[in-house]
Structure formats: structure tokens, C-alpha cells
C-alpha positions in Angstrom: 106.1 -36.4 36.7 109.7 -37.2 35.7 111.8 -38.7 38.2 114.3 -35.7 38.1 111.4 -33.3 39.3 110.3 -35.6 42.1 110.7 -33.5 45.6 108.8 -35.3 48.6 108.2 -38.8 49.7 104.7 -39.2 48.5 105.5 -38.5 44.9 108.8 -40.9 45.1 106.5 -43.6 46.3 104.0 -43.4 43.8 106.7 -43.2 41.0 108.0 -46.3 42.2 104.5 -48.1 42.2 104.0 -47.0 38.7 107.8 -48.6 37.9 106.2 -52.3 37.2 103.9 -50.6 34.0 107.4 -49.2 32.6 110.2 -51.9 33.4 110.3 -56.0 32.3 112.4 -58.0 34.6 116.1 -58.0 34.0 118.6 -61.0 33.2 120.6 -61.2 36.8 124.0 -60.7 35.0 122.3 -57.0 34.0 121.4 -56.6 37.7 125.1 -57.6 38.8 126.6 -55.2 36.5 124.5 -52.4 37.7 125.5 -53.2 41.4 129.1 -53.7 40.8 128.8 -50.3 39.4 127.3 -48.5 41.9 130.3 -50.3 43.9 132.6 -48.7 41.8 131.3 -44.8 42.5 131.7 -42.4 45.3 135.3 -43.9 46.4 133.5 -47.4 47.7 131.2 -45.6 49.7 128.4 -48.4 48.6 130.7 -51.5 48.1 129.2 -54.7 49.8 132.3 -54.3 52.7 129.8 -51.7 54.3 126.5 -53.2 54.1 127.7 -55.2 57.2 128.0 -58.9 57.9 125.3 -60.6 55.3 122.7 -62.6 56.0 120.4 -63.9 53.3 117.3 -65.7 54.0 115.0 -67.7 50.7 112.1 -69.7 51.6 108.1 -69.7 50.8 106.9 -69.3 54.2 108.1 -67.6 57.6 111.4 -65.8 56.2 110.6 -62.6 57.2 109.3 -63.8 60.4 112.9 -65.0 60.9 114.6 -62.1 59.3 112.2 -60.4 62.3 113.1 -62.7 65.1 116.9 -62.0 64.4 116.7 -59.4 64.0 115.3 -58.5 67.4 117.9 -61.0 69.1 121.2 -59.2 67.3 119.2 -56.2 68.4 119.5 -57.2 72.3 122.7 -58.0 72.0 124.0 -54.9 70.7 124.5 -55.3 67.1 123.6 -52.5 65.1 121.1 -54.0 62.3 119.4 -53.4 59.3 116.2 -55.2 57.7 115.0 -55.7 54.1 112.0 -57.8 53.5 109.1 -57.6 51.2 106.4 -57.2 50.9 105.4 -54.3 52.6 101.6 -53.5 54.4 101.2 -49.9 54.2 104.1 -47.9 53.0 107.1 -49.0 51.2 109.4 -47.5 54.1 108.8 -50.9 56.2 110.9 -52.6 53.8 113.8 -50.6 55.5 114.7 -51.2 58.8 117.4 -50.6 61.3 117.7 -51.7 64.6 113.9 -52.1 64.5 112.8 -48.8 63.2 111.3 -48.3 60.0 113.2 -45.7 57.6 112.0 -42.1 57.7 110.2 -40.0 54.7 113.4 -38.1 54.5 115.8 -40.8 54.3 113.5 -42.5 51.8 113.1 -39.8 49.2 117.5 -39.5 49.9 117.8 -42.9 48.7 115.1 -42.5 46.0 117.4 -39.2 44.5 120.7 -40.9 45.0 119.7 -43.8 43.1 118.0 -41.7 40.0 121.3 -39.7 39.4 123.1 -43.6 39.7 120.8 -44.7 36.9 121.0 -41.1 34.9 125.1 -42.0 34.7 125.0 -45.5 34.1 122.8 -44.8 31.4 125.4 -43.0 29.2 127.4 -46.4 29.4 124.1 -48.8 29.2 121.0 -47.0 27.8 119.0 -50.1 27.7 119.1 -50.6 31.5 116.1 -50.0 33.4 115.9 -51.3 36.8 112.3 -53.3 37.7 110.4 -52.2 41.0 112.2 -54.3 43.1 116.0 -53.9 41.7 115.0 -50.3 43.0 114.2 -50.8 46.3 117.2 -53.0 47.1 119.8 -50.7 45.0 117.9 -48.3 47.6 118.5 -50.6 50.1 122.6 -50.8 49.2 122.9 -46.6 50.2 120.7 -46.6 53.2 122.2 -49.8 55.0 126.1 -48.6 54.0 125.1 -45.2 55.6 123.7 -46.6 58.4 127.0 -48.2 59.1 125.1 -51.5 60.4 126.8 -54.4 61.7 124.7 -57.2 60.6 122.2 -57.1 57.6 119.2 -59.5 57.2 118.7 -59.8 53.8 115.1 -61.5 52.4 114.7 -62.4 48.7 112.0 -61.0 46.8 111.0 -64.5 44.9 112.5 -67.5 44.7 116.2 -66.9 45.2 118.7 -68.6 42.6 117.4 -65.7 39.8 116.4 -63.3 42.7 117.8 -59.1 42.5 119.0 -59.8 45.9 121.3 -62.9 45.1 123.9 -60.4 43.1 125.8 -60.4 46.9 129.1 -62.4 46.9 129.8 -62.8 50.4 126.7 -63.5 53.0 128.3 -64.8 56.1 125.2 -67.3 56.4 122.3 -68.3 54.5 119.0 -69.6 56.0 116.0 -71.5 53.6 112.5 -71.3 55.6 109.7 -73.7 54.8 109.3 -74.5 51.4 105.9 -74.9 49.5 103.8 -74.9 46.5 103.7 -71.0 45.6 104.3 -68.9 42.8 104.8 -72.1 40.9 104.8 -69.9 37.3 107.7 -68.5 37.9 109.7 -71.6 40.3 108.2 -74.6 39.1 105.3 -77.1 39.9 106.9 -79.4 42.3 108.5 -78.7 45.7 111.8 -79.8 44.7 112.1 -77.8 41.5 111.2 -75.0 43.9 113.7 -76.1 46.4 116.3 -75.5 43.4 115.5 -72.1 42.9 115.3 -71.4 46.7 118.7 -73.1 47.4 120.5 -70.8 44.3 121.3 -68.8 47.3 123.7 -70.7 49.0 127.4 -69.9 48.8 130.7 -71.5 48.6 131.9 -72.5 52.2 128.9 -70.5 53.5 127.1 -72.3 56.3 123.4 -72.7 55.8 120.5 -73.0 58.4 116.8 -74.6 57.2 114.0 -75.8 57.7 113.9 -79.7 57.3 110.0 -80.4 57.3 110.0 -81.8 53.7 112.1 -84.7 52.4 112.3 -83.7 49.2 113.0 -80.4 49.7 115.7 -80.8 52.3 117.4 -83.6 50.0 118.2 -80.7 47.5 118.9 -78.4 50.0 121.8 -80.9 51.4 122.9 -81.7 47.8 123.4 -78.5 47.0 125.4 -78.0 49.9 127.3 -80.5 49.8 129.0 -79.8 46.5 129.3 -76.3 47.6 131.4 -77.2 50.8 128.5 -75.8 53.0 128.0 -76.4 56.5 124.6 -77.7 57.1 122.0 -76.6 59.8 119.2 -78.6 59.7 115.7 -77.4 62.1 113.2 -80.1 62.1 110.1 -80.7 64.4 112.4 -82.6 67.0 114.3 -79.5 67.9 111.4 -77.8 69.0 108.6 -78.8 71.7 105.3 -76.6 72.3 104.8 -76.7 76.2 101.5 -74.2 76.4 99.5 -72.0 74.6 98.2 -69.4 76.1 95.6 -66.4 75.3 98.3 -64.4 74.3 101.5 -66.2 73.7 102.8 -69.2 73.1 105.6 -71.2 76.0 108.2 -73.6 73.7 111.5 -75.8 74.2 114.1 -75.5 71.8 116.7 -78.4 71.6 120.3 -76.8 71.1 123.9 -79.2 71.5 124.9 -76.5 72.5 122.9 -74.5 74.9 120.2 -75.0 77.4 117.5 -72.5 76.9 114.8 -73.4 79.4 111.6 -71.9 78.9 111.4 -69.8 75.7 108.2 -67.4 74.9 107.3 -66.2 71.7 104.4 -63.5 71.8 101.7 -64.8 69.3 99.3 -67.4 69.4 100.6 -68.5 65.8 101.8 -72.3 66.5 103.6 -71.5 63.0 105.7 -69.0 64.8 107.5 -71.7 66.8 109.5 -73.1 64.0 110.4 -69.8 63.0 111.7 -69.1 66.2 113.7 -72.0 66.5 115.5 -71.5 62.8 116.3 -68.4 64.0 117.8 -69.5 67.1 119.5 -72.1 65.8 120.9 -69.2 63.4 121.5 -67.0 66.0 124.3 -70.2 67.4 125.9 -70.2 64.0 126.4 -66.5 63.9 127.9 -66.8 67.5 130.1 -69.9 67.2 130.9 -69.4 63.5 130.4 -65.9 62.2 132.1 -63.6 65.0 128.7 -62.5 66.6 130.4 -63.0 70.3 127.9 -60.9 72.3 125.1 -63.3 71.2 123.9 -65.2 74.4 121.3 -67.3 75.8 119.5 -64.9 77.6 120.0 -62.6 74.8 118.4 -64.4 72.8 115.4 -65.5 74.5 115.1 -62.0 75.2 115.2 -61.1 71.8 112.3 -64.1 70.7 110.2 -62.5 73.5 110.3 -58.9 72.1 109.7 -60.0 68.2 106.9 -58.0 67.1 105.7 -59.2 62.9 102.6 -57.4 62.0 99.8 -59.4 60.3 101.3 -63.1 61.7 98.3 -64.0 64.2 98.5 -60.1 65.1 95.6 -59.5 67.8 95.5 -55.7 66.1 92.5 -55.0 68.9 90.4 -57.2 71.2 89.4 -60.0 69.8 90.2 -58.8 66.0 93.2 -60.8 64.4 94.7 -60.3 61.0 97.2 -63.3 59.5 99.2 -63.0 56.6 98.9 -66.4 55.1 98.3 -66.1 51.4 99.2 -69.8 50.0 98.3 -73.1 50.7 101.1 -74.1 53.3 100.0 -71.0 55.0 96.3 -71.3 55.4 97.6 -74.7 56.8 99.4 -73.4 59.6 96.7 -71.2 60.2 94.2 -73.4 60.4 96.7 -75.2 62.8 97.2 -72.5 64.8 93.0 -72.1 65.5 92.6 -75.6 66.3 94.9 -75.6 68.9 94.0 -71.9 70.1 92.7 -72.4 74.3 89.6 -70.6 73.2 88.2 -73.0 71.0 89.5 -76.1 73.0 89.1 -75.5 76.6 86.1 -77.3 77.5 85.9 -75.8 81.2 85.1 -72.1 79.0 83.2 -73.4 75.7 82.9 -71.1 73.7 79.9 -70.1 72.4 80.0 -67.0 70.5 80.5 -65.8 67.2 83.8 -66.6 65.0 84.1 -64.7 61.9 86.6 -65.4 59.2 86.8 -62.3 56.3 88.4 -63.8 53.4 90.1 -62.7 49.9 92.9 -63.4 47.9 94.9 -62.3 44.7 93.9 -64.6 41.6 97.3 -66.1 40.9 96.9 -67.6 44.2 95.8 -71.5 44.4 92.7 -70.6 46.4 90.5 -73.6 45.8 92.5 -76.0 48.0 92.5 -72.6 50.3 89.1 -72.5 50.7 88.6 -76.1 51.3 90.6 -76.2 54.2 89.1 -73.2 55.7 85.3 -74.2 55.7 86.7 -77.4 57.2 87.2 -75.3 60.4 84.1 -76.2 63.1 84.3 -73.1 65.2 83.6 -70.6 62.1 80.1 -69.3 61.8 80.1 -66.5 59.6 82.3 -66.2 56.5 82.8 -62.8 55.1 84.0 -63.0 51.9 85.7 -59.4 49.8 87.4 -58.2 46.8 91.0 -57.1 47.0 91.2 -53.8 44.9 92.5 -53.8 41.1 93.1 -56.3 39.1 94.9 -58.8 41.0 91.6 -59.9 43.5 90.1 -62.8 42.6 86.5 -62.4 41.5 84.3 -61.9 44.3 81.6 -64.3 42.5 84.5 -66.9 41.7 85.0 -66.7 45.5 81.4 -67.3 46.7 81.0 -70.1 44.5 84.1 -72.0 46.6 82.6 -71.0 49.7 79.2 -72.4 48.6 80.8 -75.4 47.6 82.3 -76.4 50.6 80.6 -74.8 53.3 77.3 -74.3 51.5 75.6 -77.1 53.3 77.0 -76.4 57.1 75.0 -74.3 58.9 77.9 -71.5 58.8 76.7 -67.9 57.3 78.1 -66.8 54.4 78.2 -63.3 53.0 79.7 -61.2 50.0 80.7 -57.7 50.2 82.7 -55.3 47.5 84.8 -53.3 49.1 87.2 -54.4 52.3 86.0 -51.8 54.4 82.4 -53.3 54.4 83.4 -56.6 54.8 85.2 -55.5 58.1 82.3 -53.4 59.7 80.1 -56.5 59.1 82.4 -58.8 60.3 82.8 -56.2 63.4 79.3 -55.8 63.8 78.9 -59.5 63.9 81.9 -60.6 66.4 80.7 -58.3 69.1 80.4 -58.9 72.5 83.5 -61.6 72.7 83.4 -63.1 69.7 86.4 -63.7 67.3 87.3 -62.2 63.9 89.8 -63.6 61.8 91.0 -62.0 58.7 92.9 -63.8 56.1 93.9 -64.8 52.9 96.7 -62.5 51.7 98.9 -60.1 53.1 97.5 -57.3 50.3 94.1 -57.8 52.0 95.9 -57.6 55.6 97.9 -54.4 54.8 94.4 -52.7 53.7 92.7 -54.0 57.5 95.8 -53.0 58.5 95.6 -49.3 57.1 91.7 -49.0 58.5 92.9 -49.8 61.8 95.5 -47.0 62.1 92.4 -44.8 61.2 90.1 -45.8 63.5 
């Protein structure tokens, strides 16, 4: 169907996934041009003045968890804000939020038509100019958010962030790097600072910038770049954060603030990862109050606002006993892993547990899975893996998969089972968790958005 002909939501959305067969990736100075025109129409309707106050967020892991948590803090305190992360789990809308709310069908397929008749016309100046996937979905992004008239928007790059669509914006009012590690390292390079590099392309003259200081070598370009770019540096490291509890369902934390005294702080997730998250977006939440013009922004505010973050697929409990996590890379699996040896279930020797703990398991094939796998069959309280095939071409091969598992967990006593097609997998893995057992499903957030999907069936 030609995009012109295109009248309901379903048939914009699979015209966009079919983009990526059509479209190679653009040089960034091409992208800019094709922004700074779509500035230009409609009297200034879409200039960058009306996309709100700008916040963009790089990083490998936990960016849109932050994007989330500040969200949900400007949120309490009465900011009108919109959202745009990536990837999304089961339909493209989650990518656009505001004030929490996922955009509609009809606003969608709006954007999807206003942006085709932007491309028709800046065709007759620049015929060669065909947007990629994602250039689409953020030149989307540019009319919903300036319609919206949002106070605040949370802007998350797509990959890496230096060459990134979403660094064509001029003036963020902050910046904020999450964790940095070892992913996509085709396209960003093959050491954590060369990927630090790419990640820190964001930052801005004069713009302060809020990160997450857990590697050296990372944070030493971070600061560099900074500093020759007049930037105020934020720095969130494991001392300004404490874990108090975990709980069953939530986790109780300290965060360490010069400014503020926070108390007791709850984040609802048993993800330990989620803690540093928090704090970088607290500690961004103070910048945007003290430095950005944000004065609503309090303490209770924001505490209120960490308590209410909901991120699907980050240690989500999606029913009793079932959990689905997002982590697709190494750094990721680590924090997961992290997060289960410290869960109360599997360490409170009053209540041993002493029932089943499934982990279901794939991953795309770019991925570095070996070192994945490893540290997964590593953990004791697994009995049963459960092992699938993410559809298409981007899984990894099932049998490439099993071979790892047998590897490493091949002479434990754990289970360890194959099956085709997700669905399957789950039902097993159901079917074997019963009765107050655990299920755990990981690996990569394509495989979570297709649990994800069953669920909302069931």
C-alpha cells in the first residue's frame, strides 16, 4: 500500500515496520536539514521552542527507566510531560507518552499523515531524502509533543548518541548518561570508553549533565568532555545511594542529596538495578529545580513520584510469581542476576525455599550471549531452564543456544529444555512453576514484549 492511501492505525504501523527494508541510515547533517525544515513550515508550529524544556538522556542500560522515573516525579509535581523512548513491547504508540499515557490510535495515524505530506514537499527540494524507521518516529514525535503543548520533554536516544536522529536538538536544558557497557559494539566501538565517546556526543555547551559514575573509564570521558564544553557535572555513584530492605514487592533505599534530606525512599520493584536509576533521576530531578526553572519540584514530590514509577518488563511481577526483565546485554544479565541473589525468597533462611525456579531464555544473535549464559547457569536457585527462539531472523539459533546451556549448566543437576515457539516455552515453564514456584523470563526485551503480548490475552 502507498503511504498516501494509508487510512487507520494498523496499516500506518505496519508501513512503518516495513520502513527498515526500504531506507539505509542517514548522515546526521541530512537528518538536521530535514528537522530544521519541518521548523521552518506551518508558521513555527513545530520549532524546537514548543517541544518544551529538553531533556535528553544516552546510556546502555537504565535510560528509559530514568526517562520513566522523571517522568513520574515532573508528573506529581504538575508539569505537563511528554516521553520518547525506544524500544517499544507491543505497539509502537508506547514510544509516545504524555503525562504517563500512551498516545492514542488516532493521534498516531495524525502524526503518521502529517509527516508523509512533510516528506512529499521536502522531496521536491531533496528527492534523495528518505527518512530511516527511527528518523520517523521522532519527526513524529516533533508534531505530537509541540501539540501537546508539554512543559518538559524526556528525550531517550535510539543508539549511542553523538550520531544518534535524536541529537539534531540544539538546546536540551540538561543531559543525563546512564550506565555504560559493552553493547552494540559494531556500531559504538569495542571498549567502554570508545562507547563513552559516542554516548557523551550528547552533551551541550554550558548544559549541565547528570551520570552515572560506576566506571572509571567511562566517567573520565564523560568529565573530559564536559569540561571543555563548560558543562556542569553531576556525578551518581554507589555512595549516594544505600539499599536499607528488600522486600517481596519493593525495594526501601537512602539517597545522599547536599541538598535535601529524603528519608526513606521506595521504589516498587524488586530490581536492585532500579535503585541507581532512581537516584540519577533524583539527583536530576535537583538540577532541574535548582538550575532549570522546575520550582514546583519538591521532596515529597519526588519521593512520591519514585514510588508511583511503573517500567514494564524491569523485574515486572506481570502475575503471581511470573516475572519478565528486560535485560538483553551483558551488564544487564548482571544486574539481574544481582537482583535474584539478593531477592528475600531465595535468602531468607527462616522460609527456604524449596520449590521450582524457572528461567525461560532467548536472545537476538547480535547479542554477546555466551558471557550471558555463563553467568546465568551460575545462579543456584534455578532448576529448570527453558530455552526459545525469538521469531525471524534476528533469534539466535535455538541449537546454538542449547549447546551454551549444556556447556555450562550441563553437569548441574538443573533441567534443561528446548522449545520453538515462545508460547510453548511459557506454558512449560507455567506448568512447571506451579504451586509457588518462580518463573523468570529473560534475555531480551523482543522476547519480553512477545510474554508480554500473551499475557494481555490470557
Amino acid at each position: 500500500m502507498e503511504e498516501k492511501q494509508i487510512q487507520n492505525y494498523a496499516a500506518a504501523e505496519q508501513f512503518l515496520a516495513e520502513v527498515p527494508k526500504f531506507t539505509k541510515k542517514n548522515l546526521l547533517e541530512d537528518t538536521k536539514k530535514f528537522y530544521q525544515y519541518i521548523q521552518s513550515c506551518a508558521d513555527g508550529r513545530y520549532c524546537e521552542e514548543r517541544l518544551g524544556k529538553i531533556v535528553h538522556v544516552a546510556g546502555t542500560n537504565g535510560k528509559g527507566s530514568v526517562c520513566a522515573y522523571l517522568q513520574s516525579i515532573c508528573k506529581e509535581s504538575g508539569y505537563r510531560t511528554g516521553m520518547f523512548t525506544s524500544p517499544h513491547l507491543m505497539t509502537t504508540r508506547e514510544r509516545f507518552c504524555i503525562d504517563g499515557s500512551v498516545l492514542s490510535e488516532e493521534e498516531f495515524l495524525n502524526a503518521f499523515r502529517w509527516l508523509s505530506n512533510q516528506i512529499t514537499a521536502y522531496h521536491a527540494i531533496r528527492p534523495e531524502y528518505s527518512p530511516t524507521y527511527f528518523e520517523r518516529l521522532f519527526f513524529m514525535g516533533v508534531y505530537i509533543f509541540a501539540r501537546a503543548q508539554i512543559d518538559v520533554l524526556l528525550l531517550e536516544t535510539g543508539l549511542g548518541g553523538r550520531l544518534d536522529t535524536t541529537n539534531v536538538v540544539k538546546n536540551p536544558v540538561l543531559t543525563i548518561i546512564t550506565e555504560i557497557g559493552l553493547d552494540h559494539m559494531e556500531y559504538l566501538g569495542d571498549t567502554i570508553d570508545k562507547i563513552a565517546i559516542e554516548k557523551a556526543g550528547i552533551l551541550k555547551s554550558g548544559v549541565p549533565v547528570v551520570f552515572s559514575d560506576r566506571k572509571k573509564e567511562a566517567s573520565a570521558v564523560i568529565c573530559e568532555k564536559a569540561q571543555k564544553l563548560g558543562c556542569k557535572c553531576h556525578a551518581v555513584s554507589k555512595k549516594d545511594y544505600k539499599i536499607n530492605e528488600i522486600q517481596k514487592k519493593f525495594i526501601d533505599f537512602s539517597a545522599v542529596s547536599r541538598y535535601y534530606d529524603y528519608g526513606r525512599l521506595i521504589v516498587d520493584t524488586t530490581g536492585v538495578y532500579q535503585v541507581e536509576n532512581a537516584a540519577v533521576a533524583i539527583r536530576a530531578a535537583e538540577v532541574l529545580k535548582r538550575d532549570c526553572g522546575f520550582e514546583n519540584i519538591t521532596v515529597a514530590l519526588i519521593k512520591n513520584g519514585i514510588r508511583k514509577m511503573h517500567w514494564a518488563c524491569r523485574m515486572e511481577e506481570v502475575v503471581p510469581g511470573v516475572y519478565i526483565d528486560g535485560a538483553h546485554n551483558e551488564d544487564g544479565i548482571a544486574a539481574f542476576v544481582r537482583s535474584l541473589k539478593q531477592a528475600p525468597i531465595f535468602t531468607d533462611t527462616k522460609c527456604k525455599f524449596d520449590k521450582r525456579c524457572v528461567l525461560i531464555f532467548s536472545v537476538v544473535k547480535d547479542k554477546q550471549y555466551d558471557n550471558m549464559i555463563e553467568m546465568l547457569c551460575r545462579l543456584p536457585m534455578v532448576t529448570d531452564f527453558v530455552i526459545t527462539h525469538i521469531p525471524g531472523e534476528r533469534g539466535a539459533k535455538l541449537a546454538e543456544l542449547r549447546s551454551l546451556f549444556d556447556r555450562y549448566a550441563g553437569g548441574n543437576t538443573q533441567g534443561i529444555y528446548t522449545y520453538e515457539k515462545v508460547e510453548d516455552a511459557v506454558a512449560f515453564g507455567l506448568s512447571v512453576g506451579r504451586d509457588g514456584g518462580r518463573v523468570y523470563i529473560v534475555g531480551s526485551l523482543y522476547l519480553a514484549g512477545i510474554v508480554e503480548e500473551l499475557f494481555a490475552l490470557r
